[in-house]
PDB file of N, CA, C and O in Angstrom, chain B, residues numbered from 101:
ATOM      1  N   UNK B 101      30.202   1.069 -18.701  1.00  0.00           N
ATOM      2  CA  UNK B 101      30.117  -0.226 -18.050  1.00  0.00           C
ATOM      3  C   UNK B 101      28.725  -0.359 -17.434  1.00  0.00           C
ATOM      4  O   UNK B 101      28.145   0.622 -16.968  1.00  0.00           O
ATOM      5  N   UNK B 102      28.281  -1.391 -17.438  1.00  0.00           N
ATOM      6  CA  UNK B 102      26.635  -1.517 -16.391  1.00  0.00           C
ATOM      7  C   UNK B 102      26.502  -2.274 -15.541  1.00  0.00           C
ATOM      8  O   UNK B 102      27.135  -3.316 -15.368  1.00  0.00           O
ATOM      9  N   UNK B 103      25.622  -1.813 -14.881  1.00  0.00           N
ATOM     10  CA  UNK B 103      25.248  -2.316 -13.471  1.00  0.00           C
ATOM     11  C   UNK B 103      25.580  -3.659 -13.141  1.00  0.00           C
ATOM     12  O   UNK B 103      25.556  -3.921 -11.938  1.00  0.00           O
ATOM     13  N   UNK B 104      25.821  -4.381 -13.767  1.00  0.00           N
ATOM     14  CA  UNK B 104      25.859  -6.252 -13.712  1.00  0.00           C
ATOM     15  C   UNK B 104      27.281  -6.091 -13.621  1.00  0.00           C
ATOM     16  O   UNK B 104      27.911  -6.689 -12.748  1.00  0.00           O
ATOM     17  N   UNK B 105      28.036  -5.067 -14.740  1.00  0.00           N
ATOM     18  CA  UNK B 105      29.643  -5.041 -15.086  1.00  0.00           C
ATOM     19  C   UNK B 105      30.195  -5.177 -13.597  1.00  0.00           C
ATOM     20  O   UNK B 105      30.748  -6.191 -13.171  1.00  0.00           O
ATOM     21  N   UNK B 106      29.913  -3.732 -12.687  1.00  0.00           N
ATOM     22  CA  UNK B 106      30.316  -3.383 -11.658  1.00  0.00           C
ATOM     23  C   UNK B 106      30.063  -4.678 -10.715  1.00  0.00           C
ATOM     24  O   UNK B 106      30.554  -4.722  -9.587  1.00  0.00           O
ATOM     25  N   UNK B 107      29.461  -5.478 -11.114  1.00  0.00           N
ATOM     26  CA  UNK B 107      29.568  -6.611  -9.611  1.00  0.00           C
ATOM     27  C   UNK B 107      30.128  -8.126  -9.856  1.00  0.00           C
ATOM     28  O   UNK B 107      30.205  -9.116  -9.129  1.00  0.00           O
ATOM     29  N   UNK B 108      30.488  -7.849 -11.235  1.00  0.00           N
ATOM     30  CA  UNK B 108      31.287  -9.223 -11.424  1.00  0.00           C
ATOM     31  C   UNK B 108      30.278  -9.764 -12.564  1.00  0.00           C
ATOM     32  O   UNK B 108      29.108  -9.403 -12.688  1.00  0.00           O
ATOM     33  N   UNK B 109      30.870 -10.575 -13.263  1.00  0.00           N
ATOM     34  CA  UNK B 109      30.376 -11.482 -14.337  1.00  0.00           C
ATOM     35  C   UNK B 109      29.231 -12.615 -13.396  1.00  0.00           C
ATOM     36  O   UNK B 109      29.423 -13.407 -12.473  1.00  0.00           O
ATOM     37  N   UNK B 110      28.170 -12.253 -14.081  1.00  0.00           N
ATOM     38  CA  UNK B 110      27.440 -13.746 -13.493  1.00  0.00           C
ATOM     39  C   UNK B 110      26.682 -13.894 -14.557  1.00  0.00           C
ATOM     40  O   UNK B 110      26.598 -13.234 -15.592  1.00  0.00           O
ATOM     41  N   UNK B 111      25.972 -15.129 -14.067  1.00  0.00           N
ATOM     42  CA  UNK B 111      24.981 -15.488 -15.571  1.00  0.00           C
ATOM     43  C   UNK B 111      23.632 -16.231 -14.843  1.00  0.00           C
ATOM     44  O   UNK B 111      23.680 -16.825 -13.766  1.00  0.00           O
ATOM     45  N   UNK B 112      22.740 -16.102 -15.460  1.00  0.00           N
ATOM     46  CA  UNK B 112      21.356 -16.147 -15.048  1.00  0.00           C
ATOM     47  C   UNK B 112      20.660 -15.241 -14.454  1.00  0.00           C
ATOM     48  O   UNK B 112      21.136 -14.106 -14.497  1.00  0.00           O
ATOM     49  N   UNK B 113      19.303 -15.438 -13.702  1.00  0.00           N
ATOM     50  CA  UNK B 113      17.735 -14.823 -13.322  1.00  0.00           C
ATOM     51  C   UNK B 113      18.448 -14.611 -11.399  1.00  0.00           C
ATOM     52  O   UNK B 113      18.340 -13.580 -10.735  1.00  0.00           O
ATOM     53  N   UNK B 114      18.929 -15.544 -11.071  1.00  0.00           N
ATOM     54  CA  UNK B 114      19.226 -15.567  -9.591  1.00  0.00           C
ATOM     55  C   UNK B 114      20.128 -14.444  -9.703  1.00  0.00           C
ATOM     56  O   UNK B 114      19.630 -13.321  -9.633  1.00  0.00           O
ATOM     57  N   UNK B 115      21.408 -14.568  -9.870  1.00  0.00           N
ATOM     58  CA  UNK B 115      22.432 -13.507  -9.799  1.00  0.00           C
ATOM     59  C   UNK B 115      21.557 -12.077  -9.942  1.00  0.00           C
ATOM     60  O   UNK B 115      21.207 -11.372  -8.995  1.00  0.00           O
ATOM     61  N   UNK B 116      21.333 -11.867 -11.159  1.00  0.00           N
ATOM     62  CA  UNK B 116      20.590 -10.767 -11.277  1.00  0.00           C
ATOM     63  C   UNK B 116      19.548 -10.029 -10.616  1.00  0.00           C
ATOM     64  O   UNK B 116      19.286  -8.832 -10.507  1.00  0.00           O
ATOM     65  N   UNK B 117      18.819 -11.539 -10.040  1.00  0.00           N
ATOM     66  CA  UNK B 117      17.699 -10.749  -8.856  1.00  0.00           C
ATOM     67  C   UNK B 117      18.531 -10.520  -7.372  1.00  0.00           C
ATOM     68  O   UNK B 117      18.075  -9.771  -6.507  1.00  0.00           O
ATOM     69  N   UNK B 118      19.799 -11.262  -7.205  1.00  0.00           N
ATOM     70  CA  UNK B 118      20.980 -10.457  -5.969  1.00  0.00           C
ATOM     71  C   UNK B 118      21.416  -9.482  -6.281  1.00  0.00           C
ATOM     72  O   UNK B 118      21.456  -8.512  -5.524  1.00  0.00           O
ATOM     73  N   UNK B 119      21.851  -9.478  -7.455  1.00  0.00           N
ATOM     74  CA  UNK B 119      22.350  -7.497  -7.827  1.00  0.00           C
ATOM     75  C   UNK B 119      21.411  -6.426  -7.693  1.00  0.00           C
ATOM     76  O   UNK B 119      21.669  -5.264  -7.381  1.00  0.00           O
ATOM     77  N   UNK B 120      19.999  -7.064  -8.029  1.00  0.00           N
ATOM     78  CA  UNK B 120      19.093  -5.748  -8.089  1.00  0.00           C
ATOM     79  C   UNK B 120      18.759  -5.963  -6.570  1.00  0.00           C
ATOM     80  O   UNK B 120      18.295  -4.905  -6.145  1.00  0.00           O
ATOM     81  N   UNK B 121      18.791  -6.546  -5.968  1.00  0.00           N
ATOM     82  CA  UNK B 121      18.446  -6.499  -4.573  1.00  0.00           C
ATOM     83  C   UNK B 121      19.340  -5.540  -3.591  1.00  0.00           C
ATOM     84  O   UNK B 121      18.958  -4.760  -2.719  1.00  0.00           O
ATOM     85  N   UNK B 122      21.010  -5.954  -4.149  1.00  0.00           N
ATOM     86  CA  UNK B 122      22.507  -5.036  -4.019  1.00  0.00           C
ATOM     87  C   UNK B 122      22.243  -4.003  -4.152  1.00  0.00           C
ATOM     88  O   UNK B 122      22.139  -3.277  -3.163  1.00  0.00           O
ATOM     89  N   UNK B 123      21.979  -3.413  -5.729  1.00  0.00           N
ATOM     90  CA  UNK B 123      22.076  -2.328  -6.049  1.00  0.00           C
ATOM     91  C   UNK B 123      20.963  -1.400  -5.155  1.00  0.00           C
ATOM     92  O   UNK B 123      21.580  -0.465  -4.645  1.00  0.00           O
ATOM     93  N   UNK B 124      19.713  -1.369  -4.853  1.00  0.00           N
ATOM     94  CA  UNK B 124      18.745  -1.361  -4.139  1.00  0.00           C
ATOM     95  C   UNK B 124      18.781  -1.049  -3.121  1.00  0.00           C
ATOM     96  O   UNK B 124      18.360   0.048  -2.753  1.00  0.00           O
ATOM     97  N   UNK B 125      19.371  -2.044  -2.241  1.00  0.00           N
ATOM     98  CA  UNK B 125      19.373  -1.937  -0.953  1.00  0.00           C
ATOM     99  C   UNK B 125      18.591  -2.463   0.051  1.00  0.00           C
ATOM    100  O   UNK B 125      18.340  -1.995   1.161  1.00  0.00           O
ATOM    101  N   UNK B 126      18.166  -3.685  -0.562  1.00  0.00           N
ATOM    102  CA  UNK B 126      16.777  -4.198  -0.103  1.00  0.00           C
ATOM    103  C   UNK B 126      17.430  -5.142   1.373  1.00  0.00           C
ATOM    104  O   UNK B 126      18.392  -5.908   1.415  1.00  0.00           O
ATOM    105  N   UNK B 127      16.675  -4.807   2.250  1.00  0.00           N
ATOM    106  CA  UNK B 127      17.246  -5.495   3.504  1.00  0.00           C
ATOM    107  C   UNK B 127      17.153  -7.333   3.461  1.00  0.00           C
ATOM    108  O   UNK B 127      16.565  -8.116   2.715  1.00  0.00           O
ATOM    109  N   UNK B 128      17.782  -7.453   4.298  1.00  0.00           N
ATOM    110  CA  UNK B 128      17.474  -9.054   4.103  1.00  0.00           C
ATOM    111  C   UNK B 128      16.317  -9.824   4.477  1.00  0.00           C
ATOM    112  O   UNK B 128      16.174 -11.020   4.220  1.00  0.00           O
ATOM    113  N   UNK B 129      15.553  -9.147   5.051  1.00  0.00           N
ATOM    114  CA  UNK B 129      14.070  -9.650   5.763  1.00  0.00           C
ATOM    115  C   UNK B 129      13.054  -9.306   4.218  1.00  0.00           C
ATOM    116  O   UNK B 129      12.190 -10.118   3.889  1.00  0.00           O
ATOM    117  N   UNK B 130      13.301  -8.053   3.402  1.00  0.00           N
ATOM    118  CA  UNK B 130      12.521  -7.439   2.674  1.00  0.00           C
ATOM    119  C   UNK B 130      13.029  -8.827   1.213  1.00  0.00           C
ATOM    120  O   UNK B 130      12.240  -9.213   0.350  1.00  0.00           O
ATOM    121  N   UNK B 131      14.307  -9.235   1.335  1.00  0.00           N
ATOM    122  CA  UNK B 131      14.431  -9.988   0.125  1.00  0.00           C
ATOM    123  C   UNK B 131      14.378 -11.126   0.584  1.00  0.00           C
ATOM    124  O   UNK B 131      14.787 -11.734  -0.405  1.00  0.00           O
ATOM    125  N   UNK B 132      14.127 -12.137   1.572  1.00  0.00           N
ATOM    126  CA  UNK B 132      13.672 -13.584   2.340  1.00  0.00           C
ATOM    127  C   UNK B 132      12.177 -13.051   1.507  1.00  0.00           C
ATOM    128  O   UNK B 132      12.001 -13.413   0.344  1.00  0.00           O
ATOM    129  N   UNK B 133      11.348 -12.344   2.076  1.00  0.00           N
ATOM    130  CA  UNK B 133       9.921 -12.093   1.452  1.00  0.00           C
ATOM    131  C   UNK B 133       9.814 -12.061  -0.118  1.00  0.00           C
ATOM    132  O   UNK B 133       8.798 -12.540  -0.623  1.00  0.00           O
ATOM    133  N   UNK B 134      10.612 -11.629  -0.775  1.00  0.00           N
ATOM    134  CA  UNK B 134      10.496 -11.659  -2.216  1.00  0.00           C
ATOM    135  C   UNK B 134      10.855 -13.012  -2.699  1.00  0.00           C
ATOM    136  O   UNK B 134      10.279 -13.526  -3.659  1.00  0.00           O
ATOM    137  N   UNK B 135      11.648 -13.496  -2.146  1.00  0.00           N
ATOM    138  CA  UNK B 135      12.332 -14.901  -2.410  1.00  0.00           C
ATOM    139  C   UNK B 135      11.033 -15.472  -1.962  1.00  0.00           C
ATOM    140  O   UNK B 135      10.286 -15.382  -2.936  1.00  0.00           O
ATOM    141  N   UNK B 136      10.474 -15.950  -1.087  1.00  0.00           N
ATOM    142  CA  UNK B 136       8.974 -16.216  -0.429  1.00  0.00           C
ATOM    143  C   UNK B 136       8.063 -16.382  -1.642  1.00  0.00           C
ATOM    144  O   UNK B 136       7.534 -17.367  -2.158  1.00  0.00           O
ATOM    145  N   UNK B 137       8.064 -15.244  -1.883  1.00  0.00           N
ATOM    146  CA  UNK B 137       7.142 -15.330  -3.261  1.00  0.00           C
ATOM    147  C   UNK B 137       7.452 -15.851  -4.258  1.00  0.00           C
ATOM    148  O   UNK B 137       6.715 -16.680  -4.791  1.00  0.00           O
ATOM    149  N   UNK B 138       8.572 -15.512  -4.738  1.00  0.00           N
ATOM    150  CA  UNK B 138       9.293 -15.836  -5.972  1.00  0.00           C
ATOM    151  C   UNK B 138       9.028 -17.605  -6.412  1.00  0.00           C
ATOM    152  O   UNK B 138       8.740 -18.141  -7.482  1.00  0.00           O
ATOM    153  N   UNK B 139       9.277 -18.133  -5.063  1.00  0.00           N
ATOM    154  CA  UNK B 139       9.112 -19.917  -4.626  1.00  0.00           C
ATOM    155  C   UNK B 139       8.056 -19.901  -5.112  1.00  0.00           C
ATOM    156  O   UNK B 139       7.837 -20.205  -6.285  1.00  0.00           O
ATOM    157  N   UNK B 140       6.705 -19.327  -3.796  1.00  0.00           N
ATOM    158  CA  UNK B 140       5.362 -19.709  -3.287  1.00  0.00           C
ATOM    159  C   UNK B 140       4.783 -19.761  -5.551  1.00  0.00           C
ATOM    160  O   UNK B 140       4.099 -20.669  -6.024  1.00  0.00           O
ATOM    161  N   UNK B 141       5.285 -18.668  -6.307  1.00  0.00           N
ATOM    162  CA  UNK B 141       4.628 -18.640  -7.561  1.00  0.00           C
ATOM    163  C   UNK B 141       5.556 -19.052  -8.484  1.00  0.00           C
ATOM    164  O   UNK B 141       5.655 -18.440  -9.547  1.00  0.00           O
ATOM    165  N   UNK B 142       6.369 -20.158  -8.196  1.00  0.00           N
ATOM    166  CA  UNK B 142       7.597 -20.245  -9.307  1.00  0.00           C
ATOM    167  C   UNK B 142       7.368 -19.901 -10.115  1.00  0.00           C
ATOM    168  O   UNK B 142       6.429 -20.271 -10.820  1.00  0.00           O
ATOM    169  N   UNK B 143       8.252 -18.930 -10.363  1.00  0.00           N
ATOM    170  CA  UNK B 143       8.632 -16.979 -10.992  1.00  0.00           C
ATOM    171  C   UNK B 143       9.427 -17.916 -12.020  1.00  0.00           C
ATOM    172  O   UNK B 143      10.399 -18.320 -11.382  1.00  0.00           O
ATOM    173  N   UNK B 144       9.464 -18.414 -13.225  1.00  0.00           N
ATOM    174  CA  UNK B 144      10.506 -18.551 -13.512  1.00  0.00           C
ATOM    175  C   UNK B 144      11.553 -17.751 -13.890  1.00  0.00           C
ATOM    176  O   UNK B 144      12.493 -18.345 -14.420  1.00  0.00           O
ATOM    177  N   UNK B 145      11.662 -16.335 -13.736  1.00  0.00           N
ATOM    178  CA  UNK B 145      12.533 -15.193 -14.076  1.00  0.00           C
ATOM    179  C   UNK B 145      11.556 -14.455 -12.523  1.00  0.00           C
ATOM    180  O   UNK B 145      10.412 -14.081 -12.263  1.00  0.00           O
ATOM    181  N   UNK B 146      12.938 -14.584 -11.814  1.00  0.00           N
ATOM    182  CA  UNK B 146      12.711 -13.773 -10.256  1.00  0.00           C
ATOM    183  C   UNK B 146      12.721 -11.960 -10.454  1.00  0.00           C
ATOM    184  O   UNK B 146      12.272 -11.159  -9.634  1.00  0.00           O
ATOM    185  N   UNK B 147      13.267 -11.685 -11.576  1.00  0.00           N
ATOM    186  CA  UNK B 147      13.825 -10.352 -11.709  1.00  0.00           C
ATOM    187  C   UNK B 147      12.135  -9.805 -12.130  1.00  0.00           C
ATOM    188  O   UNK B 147      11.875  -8.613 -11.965  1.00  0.00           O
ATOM    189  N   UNK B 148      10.911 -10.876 -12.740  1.00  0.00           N
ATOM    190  CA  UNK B 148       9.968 -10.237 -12.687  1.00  0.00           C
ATOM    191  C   UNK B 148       8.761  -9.707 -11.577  1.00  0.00           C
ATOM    192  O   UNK B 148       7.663  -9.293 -11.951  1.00  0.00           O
ATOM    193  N   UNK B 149       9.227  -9.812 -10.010  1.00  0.00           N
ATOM    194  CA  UNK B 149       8.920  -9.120  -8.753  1.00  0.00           C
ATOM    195  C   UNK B 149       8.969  -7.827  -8.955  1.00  0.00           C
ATOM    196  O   UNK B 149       8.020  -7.153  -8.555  1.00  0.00           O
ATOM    197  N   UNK B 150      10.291  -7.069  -9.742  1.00  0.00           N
ATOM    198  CA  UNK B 150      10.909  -6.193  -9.723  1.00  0.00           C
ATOM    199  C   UNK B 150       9.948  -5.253 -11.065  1.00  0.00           C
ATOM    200  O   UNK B 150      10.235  -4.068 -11.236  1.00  0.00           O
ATOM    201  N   UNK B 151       9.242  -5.674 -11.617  1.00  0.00           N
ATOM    202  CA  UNK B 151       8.639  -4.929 -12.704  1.00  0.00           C
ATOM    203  C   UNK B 151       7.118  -5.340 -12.872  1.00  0.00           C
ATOM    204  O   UNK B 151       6.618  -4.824 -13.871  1.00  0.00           O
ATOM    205  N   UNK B 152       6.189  -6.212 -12.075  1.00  0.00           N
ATOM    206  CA  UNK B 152       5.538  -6.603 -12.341  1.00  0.00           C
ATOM    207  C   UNK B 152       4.680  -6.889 -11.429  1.00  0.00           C
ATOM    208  O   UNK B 152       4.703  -8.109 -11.263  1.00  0.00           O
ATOM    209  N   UNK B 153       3.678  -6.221 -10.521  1.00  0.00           N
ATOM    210  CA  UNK B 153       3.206  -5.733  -9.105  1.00  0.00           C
ATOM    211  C   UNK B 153       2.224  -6.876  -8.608  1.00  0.00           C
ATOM    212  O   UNK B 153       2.003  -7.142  -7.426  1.00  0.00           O
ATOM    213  N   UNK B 154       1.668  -7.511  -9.722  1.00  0.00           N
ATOM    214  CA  UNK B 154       0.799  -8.565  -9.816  1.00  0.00           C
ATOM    215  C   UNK B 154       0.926  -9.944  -8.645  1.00  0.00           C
ATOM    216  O   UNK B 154       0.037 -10.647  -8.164  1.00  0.00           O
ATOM    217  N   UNK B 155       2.645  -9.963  -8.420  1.00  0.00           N
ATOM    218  CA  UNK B 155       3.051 -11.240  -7.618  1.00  0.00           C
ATOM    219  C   UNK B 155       2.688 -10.480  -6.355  1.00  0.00           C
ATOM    220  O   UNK B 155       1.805 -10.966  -5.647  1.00  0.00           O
ATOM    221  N   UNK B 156       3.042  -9.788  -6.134  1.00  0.00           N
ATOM    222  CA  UNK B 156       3.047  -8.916  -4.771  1.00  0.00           C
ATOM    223  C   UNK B 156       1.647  -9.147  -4.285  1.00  0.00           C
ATOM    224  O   UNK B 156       1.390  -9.611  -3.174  1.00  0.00           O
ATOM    225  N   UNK B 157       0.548  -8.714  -5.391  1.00  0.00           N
ATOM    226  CA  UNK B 157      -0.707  -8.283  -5.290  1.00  0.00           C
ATOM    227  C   UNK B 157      -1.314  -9.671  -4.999  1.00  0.00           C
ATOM    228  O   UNK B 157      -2.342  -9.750  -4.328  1.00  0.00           O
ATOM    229  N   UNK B 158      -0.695 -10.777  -5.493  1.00  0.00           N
ATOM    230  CA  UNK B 158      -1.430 -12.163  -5.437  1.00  0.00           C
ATOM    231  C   UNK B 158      -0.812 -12.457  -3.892  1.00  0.00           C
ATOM    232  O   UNK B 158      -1.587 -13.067  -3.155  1.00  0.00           O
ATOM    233  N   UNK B 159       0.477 -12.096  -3.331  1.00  0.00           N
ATOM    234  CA  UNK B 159       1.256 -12.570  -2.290  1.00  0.00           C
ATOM    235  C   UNK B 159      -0.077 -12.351  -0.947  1.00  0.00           C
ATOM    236  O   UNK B 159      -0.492 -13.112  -0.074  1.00  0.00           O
ATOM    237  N   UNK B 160      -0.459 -10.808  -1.373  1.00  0.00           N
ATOM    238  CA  UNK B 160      -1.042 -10.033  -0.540  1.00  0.00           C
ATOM    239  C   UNK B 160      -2.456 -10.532  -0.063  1.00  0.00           C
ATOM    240  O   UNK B 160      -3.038 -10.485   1.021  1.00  0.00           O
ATOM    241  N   UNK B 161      -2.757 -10.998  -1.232  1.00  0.00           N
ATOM    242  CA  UNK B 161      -4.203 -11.804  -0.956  1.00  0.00           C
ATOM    243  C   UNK B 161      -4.270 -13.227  -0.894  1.00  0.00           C
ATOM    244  O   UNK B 161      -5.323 -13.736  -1.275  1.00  0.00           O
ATOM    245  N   UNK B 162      -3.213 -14.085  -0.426  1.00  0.00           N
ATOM    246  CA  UNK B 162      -2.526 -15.082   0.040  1.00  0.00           C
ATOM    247  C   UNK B 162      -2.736 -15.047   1.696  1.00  0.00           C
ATOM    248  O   UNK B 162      -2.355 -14.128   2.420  1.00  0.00           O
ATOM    249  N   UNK B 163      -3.477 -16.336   2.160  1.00  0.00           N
ATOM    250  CA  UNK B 163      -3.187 -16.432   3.592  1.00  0.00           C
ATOM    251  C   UNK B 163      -2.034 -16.669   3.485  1.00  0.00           C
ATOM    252  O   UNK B 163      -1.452 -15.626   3.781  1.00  0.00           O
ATOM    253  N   UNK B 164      -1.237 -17.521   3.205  1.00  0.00           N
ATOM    254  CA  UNK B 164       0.310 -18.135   3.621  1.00  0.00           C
ATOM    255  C   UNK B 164       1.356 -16.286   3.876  1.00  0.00           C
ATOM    256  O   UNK B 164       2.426 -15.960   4.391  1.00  0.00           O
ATOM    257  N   UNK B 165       0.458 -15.720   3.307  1.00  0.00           N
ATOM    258  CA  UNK B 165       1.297 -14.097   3.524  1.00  0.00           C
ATOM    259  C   UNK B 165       0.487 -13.482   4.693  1.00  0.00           C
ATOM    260  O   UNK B 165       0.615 -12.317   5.067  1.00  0.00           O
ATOM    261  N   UNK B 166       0.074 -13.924   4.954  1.00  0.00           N
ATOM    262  CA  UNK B 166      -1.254 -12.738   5.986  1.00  0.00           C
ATOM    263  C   UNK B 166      -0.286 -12.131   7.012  1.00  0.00           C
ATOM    264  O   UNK B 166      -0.610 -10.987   7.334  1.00  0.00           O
ATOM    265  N   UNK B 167       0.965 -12.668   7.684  1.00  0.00           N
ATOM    266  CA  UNK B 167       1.622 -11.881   8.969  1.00  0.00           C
ATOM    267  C   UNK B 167       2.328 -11.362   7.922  1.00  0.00           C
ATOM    268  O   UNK B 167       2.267 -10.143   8.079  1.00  0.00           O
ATOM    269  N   UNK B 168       3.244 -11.709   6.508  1.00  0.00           N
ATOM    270  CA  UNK B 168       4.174 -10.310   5.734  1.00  0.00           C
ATOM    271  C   UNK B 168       2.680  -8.995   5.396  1.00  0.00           C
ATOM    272  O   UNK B 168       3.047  -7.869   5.061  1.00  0.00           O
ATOM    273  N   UNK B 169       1.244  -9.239   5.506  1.00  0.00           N
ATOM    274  CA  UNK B 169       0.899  -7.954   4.623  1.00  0.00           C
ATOM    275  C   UNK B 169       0.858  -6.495   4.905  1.00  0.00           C
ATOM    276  O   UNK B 169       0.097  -5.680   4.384  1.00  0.00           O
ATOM    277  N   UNK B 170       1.721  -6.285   5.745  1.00  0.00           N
ATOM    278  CA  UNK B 170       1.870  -4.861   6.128  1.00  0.00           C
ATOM    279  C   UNK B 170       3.440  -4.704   5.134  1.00  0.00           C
ATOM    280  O   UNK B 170       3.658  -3.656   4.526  1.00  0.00           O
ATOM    281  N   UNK B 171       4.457  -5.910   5.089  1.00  0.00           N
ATOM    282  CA  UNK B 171       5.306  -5.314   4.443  1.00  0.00           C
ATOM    283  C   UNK B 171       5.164  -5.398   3.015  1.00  0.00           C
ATOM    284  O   UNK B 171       5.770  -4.717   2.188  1.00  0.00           O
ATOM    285  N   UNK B 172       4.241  -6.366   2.782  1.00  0.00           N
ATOM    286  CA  UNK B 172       3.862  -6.066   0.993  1.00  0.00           C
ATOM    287  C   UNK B 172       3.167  -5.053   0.620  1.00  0.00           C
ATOM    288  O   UNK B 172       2.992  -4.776  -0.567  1.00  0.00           O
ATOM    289  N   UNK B 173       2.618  -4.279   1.750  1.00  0.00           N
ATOM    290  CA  UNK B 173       1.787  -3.101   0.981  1.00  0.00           C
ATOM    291  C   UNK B 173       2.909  -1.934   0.681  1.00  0.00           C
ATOM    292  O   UNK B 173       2.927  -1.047  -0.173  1.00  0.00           O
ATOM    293  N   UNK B 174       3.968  -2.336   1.868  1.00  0.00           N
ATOM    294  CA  UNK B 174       4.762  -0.988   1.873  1.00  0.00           C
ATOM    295  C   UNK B 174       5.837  -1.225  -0.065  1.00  0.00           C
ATOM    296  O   UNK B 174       6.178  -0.411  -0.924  1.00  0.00           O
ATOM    297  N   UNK B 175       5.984  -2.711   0.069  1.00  0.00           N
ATOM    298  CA  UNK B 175       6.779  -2.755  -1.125  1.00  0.00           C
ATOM    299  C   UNK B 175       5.999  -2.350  -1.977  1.00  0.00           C
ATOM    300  O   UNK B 175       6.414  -1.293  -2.453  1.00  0.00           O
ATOM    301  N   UNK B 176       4.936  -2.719  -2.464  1.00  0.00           N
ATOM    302  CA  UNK B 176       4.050  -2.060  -3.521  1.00  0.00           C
ATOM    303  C   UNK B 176       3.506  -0.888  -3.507  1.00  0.00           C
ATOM    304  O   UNK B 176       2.803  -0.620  -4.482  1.00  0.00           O
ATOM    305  N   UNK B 177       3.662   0.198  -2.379  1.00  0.00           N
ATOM    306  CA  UNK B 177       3.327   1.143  -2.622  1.00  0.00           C
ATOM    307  C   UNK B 177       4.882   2.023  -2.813  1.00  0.00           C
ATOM    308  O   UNK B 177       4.996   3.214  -3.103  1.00  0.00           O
ATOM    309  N   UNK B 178       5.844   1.165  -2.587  1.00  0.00           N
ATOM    310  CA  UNK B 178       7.145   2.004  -2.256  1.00  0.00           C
ATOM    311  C   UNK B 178       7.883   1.969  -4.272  1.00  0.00           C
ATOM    312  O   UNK B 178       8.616   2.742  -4.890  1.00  0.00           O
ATOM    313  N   UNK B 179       7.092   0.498  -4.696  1.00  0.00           N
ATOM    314  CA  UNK B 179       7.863   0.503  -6.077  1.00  0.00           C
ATOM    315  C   UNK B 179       6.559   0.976  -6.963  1.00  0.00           C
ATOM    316  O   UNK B 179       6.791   1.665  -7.957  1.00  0.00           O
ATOM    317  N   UNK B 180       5.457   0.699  -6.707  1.00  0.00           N
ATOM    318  CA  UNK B 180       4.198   0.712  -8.108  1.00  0.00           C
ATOM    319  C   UNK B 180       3.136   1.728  -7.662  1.00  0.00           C
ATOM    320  O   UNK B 180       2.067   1.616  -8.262  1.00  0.00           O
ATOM    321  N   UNK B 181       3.191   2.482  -6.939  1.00  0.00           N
ATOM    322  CA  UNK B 181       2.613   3.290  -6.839  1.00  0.00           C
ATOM    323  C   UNK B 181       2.973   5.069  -7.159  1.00  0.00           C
ATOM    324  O   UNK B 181       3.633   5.705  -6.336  1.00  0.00           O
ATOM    325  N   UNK B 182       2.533   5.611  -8.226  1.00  0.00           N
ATOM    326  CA  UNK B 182       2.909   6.346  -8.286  1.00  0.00           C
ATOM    327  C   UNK B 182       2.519   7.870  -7.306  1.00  0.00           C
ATOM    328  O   UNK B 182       1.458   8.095  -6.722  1.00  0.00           O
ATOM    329  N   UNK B 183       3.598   8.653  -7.362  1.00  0.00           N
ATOM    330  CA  UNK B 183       3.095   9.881  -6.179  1.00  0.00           C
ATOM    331  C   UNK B 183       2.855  10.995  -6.792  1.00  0.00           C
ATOM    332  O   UNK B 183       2.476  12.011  -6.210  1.00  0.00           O
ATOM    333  N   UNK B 184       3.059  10.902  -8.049  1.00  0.00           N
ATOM    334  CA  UNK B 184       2.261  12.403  -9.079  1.00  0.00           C
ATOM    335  C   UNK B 184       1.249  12.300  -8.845  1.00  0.00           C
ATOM    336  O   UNK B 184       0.720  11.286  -8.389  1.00  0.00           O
ATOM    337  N   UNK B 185       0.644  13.494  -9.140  1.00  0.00           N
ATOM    338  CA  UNK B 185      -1.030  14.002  -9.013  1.00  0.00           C
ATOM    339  C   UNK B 185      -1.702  13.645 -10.382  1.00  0.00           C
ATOM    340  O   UNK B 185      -2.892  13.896 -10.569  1.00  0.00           O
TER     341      UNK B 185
END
């Protein structure tokens, strides 16, 4: 069964970017900010925040973000940064 199975039938980009947010664990202040963005660059597929560091990176160098950029660095260093040597 997969990840979508376990939380109920839904259909579309929204649902899916709430499950991966679910599955995750992303607090609600940390996903208001992704949603933030998601708007500020209509994402038309929100689930691409989640694979694609670029929105973050544009969020970051965004005045309209200047009081989130302490928590966009932490998201982008917490998902796209790798910690191998």
């Amino acid at each position: 069964m997969s990840l979508l199975g376990l939380l109920g039938p839904r259909i579309g980009h929204k649902p899916l970017f709430d499950d991966l947010c679910q599955y995750h664990k992303i607090d609600r202040k940390t996903k208001l900010l992704l949603n933030h963005v998601i708007q500020k660059y209509q994402l038309s597929q929100p689930i691409e925040i989640f694979i694609d560091s670029k929105w973050l990176d544009q969020a970051l160098n965004d005045e309209e973000f200047a009081d989130s950029a302490d928590d966009l660095r932490e998201i982008i260093k917490l998902w796209f940064e790798s910690t191998s040597s």
